[in-house]
C-alpha positions, -999 to 999 in steps of 0.1 A, spaced: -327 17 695 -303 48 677 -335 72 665 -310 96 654 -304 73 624 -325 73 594 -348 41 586 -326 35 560 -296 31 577 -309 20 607 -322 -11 582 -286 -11 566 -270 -11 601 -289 -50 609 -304 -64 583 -292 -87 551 -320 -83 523 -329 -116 502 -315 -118 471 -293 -90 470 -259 -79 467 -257 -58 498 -233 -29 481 -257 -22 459 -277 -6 488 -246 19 489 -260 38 458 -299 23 460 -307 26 498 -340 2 510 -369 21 502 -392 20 535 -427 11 528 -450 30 553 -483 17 540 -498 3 509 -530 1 491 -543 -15 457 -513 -15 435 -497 13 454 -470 14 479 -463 42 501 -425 54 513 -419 70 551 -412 98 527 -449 104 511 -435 87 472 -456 62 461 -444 30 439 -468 12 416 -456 -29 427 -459 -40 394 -446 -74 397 -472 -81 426 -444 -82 455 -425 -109 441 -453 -124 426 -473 -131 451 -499 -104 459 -533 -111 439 -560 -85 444 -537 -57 457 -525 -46 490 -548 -41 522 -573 -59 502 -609 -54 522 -620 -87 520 -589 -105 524 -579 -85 555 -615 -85 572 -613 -123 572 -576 -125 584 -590 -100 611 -620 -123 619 -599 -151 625 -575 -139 647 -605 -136 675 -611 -172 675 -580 -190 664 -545 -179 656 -522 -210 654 -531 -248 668 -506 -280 664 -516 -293 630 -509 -329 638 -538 -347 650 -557 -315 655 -571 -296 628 -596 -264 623 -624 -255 601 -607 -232 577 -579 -257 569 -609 -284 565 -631 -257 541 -598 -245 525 -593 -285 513 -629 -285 504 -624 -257 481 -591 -268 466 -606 -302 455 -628 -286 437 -608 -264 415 -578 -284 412 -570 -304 380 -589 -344 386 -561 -367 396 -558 -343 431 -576 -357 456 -548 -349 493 -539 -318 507 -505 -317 526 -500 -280 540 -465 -263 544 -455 -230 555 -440 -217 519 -432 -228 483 -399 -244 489 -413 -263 512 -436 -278 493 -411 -288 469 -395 -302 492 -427 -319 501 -432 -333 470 -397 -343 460 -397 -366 499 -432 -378 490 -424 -394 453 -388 -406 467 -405 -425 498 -431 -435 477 -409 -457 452 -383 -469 481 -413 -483 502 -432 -496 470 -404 -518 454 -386 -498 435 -352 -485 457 -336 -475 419 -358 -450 416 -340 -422 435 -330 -397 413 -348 -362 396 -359 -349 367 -363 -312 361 -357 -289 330 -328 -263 324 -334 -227 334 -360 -243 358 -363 -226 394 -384 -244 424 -369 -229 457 -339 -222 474 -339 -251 498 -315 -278 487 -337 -299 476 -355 -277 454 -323 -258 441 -309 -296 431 -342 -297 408 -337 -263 395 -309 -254 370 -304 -214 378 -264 -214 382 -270 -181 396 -286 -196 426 -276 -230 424 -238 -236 412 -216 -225 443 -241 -254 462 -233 -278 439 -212 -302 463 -246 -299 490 -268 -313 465 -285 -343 451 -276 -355 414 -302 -348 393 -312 -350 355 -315 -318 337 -333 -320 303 -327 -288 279 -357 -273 280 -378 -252 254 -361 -218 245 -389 -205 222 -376 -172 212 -340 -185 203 -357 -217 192 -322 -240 179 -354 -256 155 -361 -222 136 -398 -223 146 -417 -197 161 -443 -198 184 -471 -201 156 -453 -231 139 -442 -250 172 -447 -289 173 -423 -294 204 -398 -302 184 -373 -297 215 -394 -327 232 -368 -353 219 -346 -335 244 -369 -354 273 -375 -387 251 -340 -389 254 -334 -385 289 -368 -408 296 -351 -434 279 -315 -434 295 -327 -426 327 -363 -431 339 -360 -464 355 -341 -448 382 -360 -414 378 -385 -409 408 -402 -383 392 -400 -349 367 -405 -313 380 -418 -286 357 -431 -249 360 -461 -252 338 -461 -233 306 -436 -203 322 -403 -204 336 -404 -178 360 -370 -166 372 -354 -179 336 -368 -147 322 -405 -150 321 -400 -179 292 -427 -190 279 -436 -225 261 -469 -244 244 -487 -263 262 -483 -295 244 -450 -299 259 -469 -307 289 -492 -330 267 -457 -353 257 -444 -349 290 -478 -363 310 -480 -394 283 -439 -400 290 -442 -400 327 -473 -426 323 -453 -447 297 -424 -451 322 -440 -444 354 -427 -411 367 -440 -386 389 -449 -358 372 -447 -324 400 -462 -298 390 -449 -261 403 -476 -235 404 -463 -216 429 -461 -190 406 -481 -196 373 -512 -207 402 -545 -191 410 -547 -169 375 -514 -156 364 -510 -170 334 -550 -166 323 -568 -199 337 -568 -206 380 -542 -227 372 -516 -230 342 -518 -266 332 -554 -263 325 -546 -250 295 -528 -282 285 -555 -303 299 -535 -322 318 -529 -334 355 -500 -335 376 -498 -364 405 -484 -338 427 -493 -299 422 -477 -275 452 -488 -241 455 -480 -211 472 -475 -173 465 -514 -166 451 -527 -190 471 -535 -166 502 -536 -136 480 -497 -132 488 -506 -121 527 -491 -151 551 -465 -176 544 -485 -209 535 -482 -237 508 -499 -267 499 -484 -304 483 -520 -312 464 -515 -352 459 -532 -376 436 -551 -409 456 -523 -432 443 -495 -415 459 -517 -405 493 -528 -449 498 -492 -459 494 -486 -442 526 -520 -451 544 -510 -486 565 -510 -496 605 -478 -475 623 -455 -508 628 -452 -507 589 -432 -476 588 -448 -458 559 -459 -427 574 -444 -396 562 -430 -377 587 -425 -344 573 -440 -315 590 -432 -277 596 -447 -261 625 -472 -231 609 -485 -259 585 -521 -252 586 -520 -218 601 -556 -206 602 -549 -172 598 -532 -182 561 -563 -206 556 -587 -177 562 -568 -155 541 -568 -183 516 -609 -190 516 -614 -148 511 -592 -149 480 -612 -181 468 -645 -164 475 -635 -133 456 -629 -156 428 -663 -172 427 -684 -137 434 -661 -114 408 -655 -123 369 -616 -116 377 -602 -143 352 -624 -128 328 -618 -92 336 -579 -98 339 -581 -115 307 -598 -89 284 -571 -64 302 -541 -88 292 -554 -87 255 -558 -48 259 -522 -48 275 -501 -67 248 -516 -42 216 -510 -16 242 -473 -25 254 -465 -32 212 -477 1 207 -456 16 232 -425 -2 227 -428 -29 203 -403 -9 176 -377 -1 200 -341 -10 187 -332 -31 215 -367 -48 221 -361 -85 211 -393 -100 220 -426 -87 242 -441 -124 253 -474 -130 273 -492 -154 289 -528 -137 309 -511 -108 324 -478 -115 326 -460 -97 298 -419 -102 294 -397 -77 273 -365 -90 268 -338 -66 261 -309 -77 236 -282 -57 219 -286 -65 185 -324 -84 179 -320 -92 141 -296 -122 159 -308 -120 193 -273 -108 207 -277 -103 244 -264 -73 264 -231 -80 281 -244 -87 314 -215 -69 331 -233 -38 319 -267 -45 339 -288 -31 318 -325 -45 330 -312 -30 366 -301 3 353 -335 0 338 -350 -11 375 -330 20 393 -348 48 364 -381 31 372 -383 36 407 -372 72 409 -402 80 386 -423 56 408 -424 17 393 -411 -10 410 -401 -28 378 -374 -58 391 -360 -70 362 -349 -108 353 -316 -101 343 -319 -78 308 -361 -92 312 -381 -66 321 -417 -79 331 -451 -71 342 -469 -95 369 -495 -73 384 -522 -82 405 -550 -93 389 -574 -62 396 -552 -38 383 -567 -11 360 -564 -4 328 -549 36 343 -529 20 363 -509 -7 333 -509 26 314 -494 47 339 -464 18 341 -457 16 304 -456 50 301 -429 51 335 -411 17 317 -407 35 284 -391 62 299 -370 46 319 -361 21 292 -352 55 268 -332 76 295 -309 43 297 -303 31 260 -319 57 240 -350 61 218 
């Protein structure tokens, strides 16, 4: 161990950092995180960083959360890991418990996983196995909508359409159908988000009707489009989709991996559409973005079709080996009980309503503002050259990360979506604190492209 070397190059020396290019760390070296607590992370160097996109989306109540880490800590005296085939534990038993109760009605199995793209993955194996051992071997392919993302396993990159991540692993992966999906801020119907009927639906009609009898099933983030810019669409999209999966019997996955346990306002997205997935996989939120864990939430139909003596062959033999980890459980149960004992949906609601008048306020007349969209407390400003005709930035020119480098040396960690610059805090976030990071966006936003 050289400890004549700085962190930072010591880090630069060994490691490869997710979703990076690794040159950019020439002129923006790794910041190292000491500590962290609340909203607030902490540098060897004494700066601290307001994480206000929740550490990739993922942190719910804030770092070194109290409860969440006294019941991690409680569990790891009696049980940290156990085989999770044919042996189980009581916080992965109370954990189902809890999720039956607050998932939407058709879920009624819990299959846990050890992170989203595995449960993707999960879920894509399940609804293919299901139709090949029920009679229907056609029924092989995907459905999944265009600027979708669901992982970076092959599997869930051949249901997602991000070239970005995708394209180069084209030849690796499965041939799937990808219906245009809605693009409500450059809407090709001329409606707005007031006068929407889904007119963009006949996009899917079509595609159901060429291609559903060999369609296994259709995979859709619910109401936001996470790494497509933080797009957001109505929820009766999901109403036509749920009612054209019935009518020519296709899965429908859900992916609230993301838009799960409050982001977008309700514990989960689709409940604002009223709807029901057969298959809902979660992750991220779901142990308050401590441990790695996921769960495939299945409907009865699609859980009996595999129940039947060994000698059949219907099992499905799909495991990872943390699945179940009771340390990720009990994190999981504290973040459920804070959500029963404290009015946070409620709370993080009247603060998202607060947030969008005071984010308009702010920014809202900026010349290169297109559009500030919301959905609870996720709020999206996407940057454009010229928004009269919604002329995007030559993306050469990296704005949104210019933007991202201004931020953090005033102290907001503020990773853009390409020329989308987003909030995604956690959920107990103050109403100082969102101030304190408009003010530090707006500033950065100005020393960049002006007032």
């Amino acid at each position: 161990m050289n400890t004549c070397k700085s962190y930072e190059q010591r880090d630069l020396d060994l490691i490869w950092h997710p979703c990076s290019q690794m040159k950019d760390y020439e002129t923006l070296p790794p910041i190292i995180v000491d500590h962290a607590k609340g909203v607030w992370l902490y540098d060897i160097h004494g700066k601290k960083y307001l994480d206000i996109v929740s550490s990739w989306w993922a942190n719910l109540f804030g770092h070194c959360n109290k409860e969440i880490n006294e019941a991690i800590k409680k569990q790891l005296d009696r049980l940290e890991h156990v085989i999770f085939a044919n042996f189980s534990h009581k916080p992965a038993i109370e954990l189902a418990e809890v999720l039956k109760e607050i998932t939407p009605a058709k879920i009624r199995k819990f299959h846990f996983n050890d992170n989203g793209s595995a449960s993707v993955e999960c879920a894509l194996k399940m609804c293919f196995q299901f139709y090949q051992q029920g009679g229907h071997p056609e029924k092989k392919r995907f459905m999944c909508l265009t600027g979708g993302y669901h992982g970076e396993t092959i599997g869930a990159l051949s249901v997602g359409s991000m070239d970005l991540y995708a394209k180069l692993y084209q030849p690796m992966m499965m041939d799937n159908i990808h219906i245009e999906a809605p693009d409500c801020y450059r809407c090709p119907y001329g409606k707005t988000r007031e006068t929407c009927q889904c007119e963009c639906f006949v996009h899917a009609e079509k595609a159901f009707a060429a291609h559903a009898e060999e369609t296994a099933a259709m995979i859709v983030e619910p109401l936001l489009q996470g790494s497509a810019g933080m797009r957001i669409y109505p929820p009766l999209y999901l109403k036509k989709l749920r009612r054209l999966c019935d009518r020519y019997d296709v899965k429908l996955i859900f992916d609230e991996i993301a838009t799960g346990f409050g982001r977008t306002g309700t514990m989960f997205a689709c409940e604002q559409a009223d709807v029901s997935p057969d298959i809902l996989c979660l992750s991220k939120g779901l142990t308050g973005g401590y441990l790695p864990m996921s769960v495939t939430c299945v409907s009865e139909e699609i859980y009996d079709a595999f129940y039947a003596d060994y000698g059949e062959g219907r099992a499905f033999l799909h495991s990872h080996t943390y699945a179940g980890n009771p340390l990720g459980c009990a994190a999981a149960l504290a973040v459920q009980k804070i959500f029963r004992e404290q009015p946070i949906l409620q709370t993080a609601q009247e603060n998202a309503d607060w947030l969008t008048k005071e984010m308009q306020h702010a920014i809202g007349s900026h010349p290169h503002v297109g559009e500030i969209r919301h959905l609870g407390l996720i709020h999206a400003v996407e940057l454009v050259k010229a928004p009269a005709v919604k002329e995007p930035f030559d993306a050469k020119k990296r704005i949104g990360y210019a933007i991202y480098k201004k931020a953090l040396s005033y102290g907001l960690v503020l990773r853009p979506l390409g020329d989308v610059l987003y909030f995604n805090p956690p959920l107990n976030i103050t109403r100082k604190e969102l101030s304190m990071a408009i003010e530090i966006m707006q500033k950065a936003m100005t020393d960049v492209l002006g007032q």
